[in-house]
PLY file of the C-alpha trace (Angstrom):
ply
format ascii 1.0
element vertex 67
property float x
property float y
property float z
element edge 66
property int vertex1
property int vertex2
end_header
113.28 48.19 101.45
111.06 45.70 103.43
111.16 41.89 102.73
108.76 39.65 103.56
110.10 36.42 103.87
108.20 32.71 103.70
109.94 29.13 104.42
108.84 26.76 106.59
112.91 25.80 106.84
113.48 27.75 110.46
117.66 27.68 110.11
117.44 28.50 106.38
114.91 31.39 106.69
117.68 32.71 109.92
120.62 32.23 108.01
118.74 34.47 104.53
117.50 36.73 107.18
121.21 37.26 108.70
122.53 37.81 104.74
119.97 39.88 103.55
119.70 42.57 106.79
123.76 42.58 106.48
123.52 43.92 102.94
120.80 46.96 104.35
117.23 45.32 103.43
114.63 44.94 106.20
113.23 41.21 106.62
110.21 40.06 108.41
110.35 36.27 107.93
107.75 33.59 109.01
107.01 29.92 107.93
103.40 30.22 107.55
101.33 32.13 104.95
99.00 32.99 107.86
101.11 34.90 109.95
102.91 36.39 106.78
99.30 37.22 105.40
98.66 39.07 108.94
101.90 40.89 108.99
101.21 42.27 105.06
98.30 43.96 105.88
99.81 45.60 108.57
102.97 46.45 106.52
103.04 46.02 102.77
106.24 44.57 102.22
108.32 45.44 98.26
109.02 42.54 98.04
107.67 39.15 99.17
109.88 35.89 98.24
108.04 32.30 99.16
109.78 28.93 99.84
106.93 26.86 100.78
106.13 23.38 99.23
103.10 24.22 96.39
100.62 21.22 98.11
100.33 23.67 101.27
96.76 24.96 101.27
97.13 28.28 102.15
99.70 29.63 100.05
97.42 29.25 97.37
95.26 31.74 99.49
98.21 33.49 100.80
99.15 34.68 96.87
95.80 35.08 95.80
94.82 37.91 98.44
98.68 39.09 97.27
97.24 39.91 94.16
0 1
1 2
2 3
3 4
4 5
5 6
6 7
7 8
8 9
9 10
10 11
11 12
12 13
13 14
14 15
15 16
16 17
17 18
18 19
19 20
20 21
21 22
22 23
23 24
24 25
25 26
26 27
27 28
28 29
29 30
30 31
31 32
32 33
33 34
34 35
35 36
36 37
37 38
38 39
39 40
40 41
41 42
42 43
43 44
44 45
45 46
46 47
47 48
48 49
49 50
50 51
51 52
52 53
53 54
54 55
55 56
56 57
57 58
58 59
59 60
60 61
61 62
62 63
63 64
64 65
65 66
């Protein structure tokens, strides 16, 4: 299972990262819905959580394409 991971909080997004890959799922993290956006169309992720404040501009973007 692929993860793909969004928060702008760099230690936060580690420390999930460290968590989740112990219990067996694959996470590619990044704190931008640009470079998340990028790295979903070159592998879907199953899942995709988001942390990012709502008044950033491109997550609007970011989940719309999602869709």
């Amino acid at each position: 299972m692929l993860l793909l991971l969004i928060d702008s909080n760099v230690e936060f997004r580690r420390v999930l990262e460290g968590v989740l890959s112990g219990g067996g799922i694959r996470v590619d993290g990044h704190s931008t819905p640009g470079s998340a956006k990028s790295a979903y169309a070159r592998t879907p992720a199953d899942i995709v959580l988001v942390d990012l404040p709502p008044q950033l501009e491109d997550i609007d973007l970011f989940l719309g394409d999602l869709r």
